[in-house]
C-alpha positions as CSV (number, residue, x, y, z in Angstrom):
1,X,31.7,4.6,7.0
2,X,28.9,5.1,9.2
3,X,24.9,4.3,7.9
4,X,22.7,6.8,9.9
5,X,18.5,6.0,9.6
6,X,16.0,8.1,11.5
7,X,12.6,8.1,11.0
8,X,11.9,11.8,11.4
9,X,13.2,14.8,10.0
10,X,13.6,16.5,13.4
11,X,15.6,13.4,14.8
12,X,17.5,14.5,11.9
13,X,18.6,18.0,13.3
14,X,20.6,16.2,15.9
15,X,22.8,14.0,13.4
16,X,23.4,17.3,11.5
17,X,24.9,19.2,13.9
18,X,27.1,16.4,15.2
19,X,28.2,15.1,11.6
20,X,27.4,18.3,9.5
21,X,24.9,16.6,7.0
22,X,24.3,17.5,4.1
23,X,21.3,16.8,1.1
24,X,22.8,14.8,-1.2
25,X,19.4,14.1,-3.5
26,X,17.5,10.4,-2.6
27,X,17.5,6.8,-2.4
28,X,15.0,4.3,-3.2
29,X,12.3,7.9,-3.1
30,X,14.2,8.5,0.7
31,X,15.8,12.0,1.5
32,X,19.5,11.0,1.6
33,X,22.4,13.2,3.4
34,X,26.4,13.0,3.6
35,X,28.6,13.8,6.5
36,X,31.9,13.4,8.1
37,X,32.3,9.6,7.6
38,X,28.9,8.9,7.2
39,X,25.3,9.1,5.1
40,X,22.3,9.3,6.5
41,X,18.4,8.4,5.3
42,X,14.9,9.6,6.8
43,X,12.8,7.1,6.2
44,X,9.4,8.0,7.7
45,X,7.5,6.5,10.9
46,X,6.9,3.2,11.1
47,X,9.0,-0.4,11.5
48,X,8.8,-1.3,8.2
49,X,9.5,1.9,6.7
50,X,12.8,2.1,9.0
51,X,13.5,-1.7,8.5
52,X,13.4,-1.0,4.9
53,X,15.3,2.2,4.8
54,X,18.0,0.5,6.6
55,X,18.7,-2.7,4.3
56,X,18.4,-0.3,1.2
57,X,21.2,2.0,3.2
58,X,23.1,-1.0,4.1
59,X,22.9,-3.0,0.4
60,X,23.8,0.6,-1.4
61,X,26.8,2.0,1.0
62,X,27.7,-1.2,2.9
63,X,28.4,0.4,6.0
64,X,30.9,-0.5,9.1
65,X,28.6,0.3,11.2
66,X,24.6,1.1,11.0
67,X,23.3,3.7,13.8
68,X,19.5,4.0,14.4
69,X,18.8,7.3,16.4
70,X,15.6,8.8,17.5
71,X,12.7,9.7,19.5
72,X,11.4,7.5,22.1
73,X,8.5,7.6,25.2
74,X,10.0,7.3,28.4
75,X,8.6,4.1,30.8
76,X,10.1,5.1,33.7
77,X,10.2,7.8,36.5
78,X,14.1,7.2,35.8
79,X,13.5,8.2,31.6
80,X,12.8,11.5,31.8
81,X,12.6,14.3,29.0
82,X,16.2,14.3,27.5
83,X,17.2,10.7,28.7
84,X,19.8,9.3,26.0
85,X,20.1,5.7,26.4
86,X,21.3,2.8,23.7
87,X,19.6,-0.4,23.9
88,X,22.1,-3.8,25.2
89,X,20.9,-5.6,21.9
90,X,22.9,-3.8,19.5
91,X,25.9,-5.2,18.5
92,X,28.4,-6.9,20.9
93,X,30.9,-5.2,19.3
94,X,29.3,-1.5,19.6
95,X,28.1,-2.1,23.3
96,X,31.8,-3.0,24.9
97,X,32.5,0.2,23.6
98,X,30.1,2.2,25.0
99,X,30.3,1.0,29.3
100,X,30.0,4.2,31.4
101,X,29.5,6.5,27.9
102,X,26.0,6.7,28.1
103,X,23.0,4.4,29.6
104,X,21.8,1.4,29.1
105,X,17.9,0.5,28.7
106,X,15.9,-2.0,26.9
107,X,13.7,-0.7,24.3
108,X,10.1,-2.0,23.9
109,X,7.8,-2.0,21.2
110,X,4.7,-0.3,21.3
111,X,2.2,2.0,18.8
112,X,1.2,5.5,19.6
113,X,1.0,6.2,23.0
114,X,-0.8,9.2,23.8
115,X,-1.8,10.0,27.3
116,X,-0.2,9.4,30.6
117,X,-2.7,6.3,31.5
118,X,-1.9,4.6,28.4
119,X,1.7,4.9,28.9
120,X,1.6,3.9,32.4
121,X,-0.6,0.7,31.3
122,X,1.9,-0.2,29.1
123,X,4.8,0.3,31.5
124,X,3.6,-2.1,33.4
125,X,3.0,-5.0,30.8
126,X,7.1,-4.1,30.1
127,X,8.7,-3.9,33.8
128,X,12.4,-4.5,31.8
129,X,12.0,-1.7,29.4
130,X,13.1,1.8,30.0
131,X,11.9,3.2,26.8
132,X,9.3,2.5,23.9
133,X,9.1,3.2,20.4
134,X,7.9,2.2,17.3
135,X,11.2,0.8,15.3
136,X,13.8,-0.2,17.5
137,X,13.1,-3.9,18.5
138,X,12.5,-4.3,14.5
139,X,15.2,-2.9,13.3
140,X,17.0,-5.0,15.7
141,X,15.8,-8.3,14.8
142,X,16.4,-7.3,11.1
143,X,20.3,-6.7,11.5
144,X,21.0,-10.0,13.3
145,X,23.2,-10.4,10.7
146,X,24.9,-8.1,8.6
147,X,26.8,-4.7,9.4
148,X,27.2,-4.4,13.3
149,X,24.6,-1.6,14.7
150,X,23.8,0.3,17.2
151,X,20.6,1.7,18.7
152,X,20.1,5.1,20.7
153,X,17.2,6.8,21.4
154,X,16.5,9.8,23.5
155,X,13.0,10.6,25.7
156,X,11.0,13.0,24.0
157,X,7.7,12.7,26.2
158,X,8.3,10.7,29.6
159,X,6.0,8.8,31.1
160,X,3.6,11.6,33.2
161,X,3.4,13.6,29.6
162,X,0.1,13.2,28.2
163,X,0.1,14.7,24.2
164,X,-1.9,17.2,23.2
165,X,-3.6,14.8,20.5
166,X,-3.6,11.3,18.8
167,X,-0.8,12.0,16.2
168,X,-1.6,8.4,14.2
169,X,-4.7,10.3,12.6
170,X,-2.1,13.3,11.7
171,X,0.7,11.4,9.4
172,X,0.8,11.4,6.3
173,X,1.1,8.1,3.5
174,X,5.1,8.5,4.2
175,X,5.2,8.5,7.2
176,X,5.6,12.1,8.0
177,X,3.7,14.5,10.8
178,X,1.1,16.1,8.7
179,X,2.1,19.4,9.0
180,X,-0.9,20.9,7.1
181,X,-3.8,19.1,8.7
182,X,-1.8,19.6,12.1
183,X,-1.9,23.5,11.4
184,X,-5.9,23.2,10.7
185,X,-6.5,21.5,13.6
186,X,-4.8,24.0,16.0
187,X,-6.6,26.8,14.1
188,X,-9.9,25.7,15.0
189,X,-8.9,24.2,18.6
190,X,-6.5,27.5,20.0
191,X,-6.4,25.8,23.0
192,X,-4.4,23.1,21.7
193,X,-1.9,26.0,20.8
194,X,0.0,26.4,24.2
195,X,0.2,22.3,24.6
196,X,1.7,22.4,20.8
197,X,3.8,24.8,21.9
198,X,5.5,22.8,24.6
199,X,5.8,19.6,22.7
200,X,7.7,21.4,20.3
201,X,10.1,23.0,23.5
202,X,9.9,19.3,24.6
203,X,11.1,18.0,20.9
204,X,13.9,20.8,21.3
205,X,15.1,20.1,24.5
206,X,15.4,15.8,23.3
207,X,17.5,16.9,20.5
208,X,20.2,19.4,22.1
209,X,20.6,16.7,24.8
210,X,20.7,13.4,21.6
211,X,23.4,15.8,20.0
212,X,25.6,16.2,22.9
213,X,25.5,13.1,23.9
214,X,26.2,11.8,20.1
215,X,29.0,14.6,19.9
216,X,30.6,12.8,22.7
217,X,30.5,9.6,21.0
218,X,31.3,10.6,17.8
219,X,35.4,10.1,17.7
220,X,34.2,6.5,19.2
221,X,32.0,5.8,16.7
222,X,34.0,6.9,14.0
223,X,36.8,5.5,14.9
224,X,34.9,1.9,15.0
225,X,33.9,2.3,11.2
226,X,37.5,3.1,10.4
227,X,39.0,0.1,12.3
228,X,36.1,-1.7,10.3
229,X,37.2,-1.0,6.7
């Protein structure tokens, strides 16, 4: 069995279509789903919210194999919107599997980063990384031991893309986009409506390319957790 863990419910849409999940109640207060060999948990934004989403997933289903998949800012002129890569610190065992199947970037840690200068300032403090997020490096520090895993994240906003606004003031206590006081905001700022408007084409476009490039490694990856068991 696989162990799937996003932080968001849109990185969600792109598991679903690839594994046809299914809500199958909660765990540990966390929206739990089902699906062709595996489960999967949202666990809200954050590292410690994934971290701990992930070792509840892992101690409750002990998985073959644990998958963390998501959104990620682009460093890069080479990460552009739609880039799938996995990071080379995932499991030894996952990685041999995957040469010339998708690419290969480090994966840096960062907070929000919300316009193009603040993205560029922090490219350059992280000349090895390809991609930033807030989870990945923590998530792989937590599964040094344990279930093998396997980290793949996909650009939703590259490098040039400044955001519309400072999404940390717009979450909510779990973790969540604040869809309410998002929807207030835009009201009384309409021109913040067409810039909305494309980060969500943006967020689209990310996850049709995550689940092609997931439904091309899907008989791989489940065929790892079955040689696992």
């Amino acid at each position: 069995m696989i162990g799937l863990v996003t932080a968001l419910r849109e990185e969600r849409k792109a598991l679903k279509s690839v594994f046809g999940l299914e809500p199958a109640g909660t765990l540990g207060g966390l929206e739990l789903s089902v699906g062709q060999g595996c489960v999967h948990l949202c666990t809200g934004m954050g590292a410690d919210r994934v971290v701990g989403g992930a070792q509840l997933l892992a101690r409750s289903y002990r998985p073959d194999l644990l998958l963390l998949v998501g959104f990620s800012v682009g460093l890069t002129l080479e990460a552009t919107l739609g880039t799938v890569a996995y990071d080379p610190r995932s499991s030894s065992k996952v990685v041999g599997l995957l040469e010339h199947k998708l690419k290969e970037g480090r994966i840096a840690t960062c907070g929000f980063l919300n316009t193009e200068s603040q993205k560029k300032a922090f490219a350059e403090k992280h000349p090895d990384c390809l991609l930033a997020d807030l989870e990945s490096e923590a998530f792989l520090q937590a599964f040094q031991e344990g279930p093998p895993v396997l980290v793949v994240r996909v650009v939703s906003d590259d490098v040039k893309t400044s955001l519309p606004l400072d999404f940390s003031h717009y979450t909510t206590k779990d973790g969540f986009p604040n869809q309410r006081a998002l929807a207030k905001k835009v009201a009384f700022n309409p021109l913040i409506l067409p810039k909305m408007i494309r980060l969500a084409r943006d967020a689209a476009t990310a996850i049709r390319s995550l689940s092609a490039e997931l439904n091309e490694l899907k008989p791989l990856l489940l065929g790892f957790g079955a040689e696992q068991s």
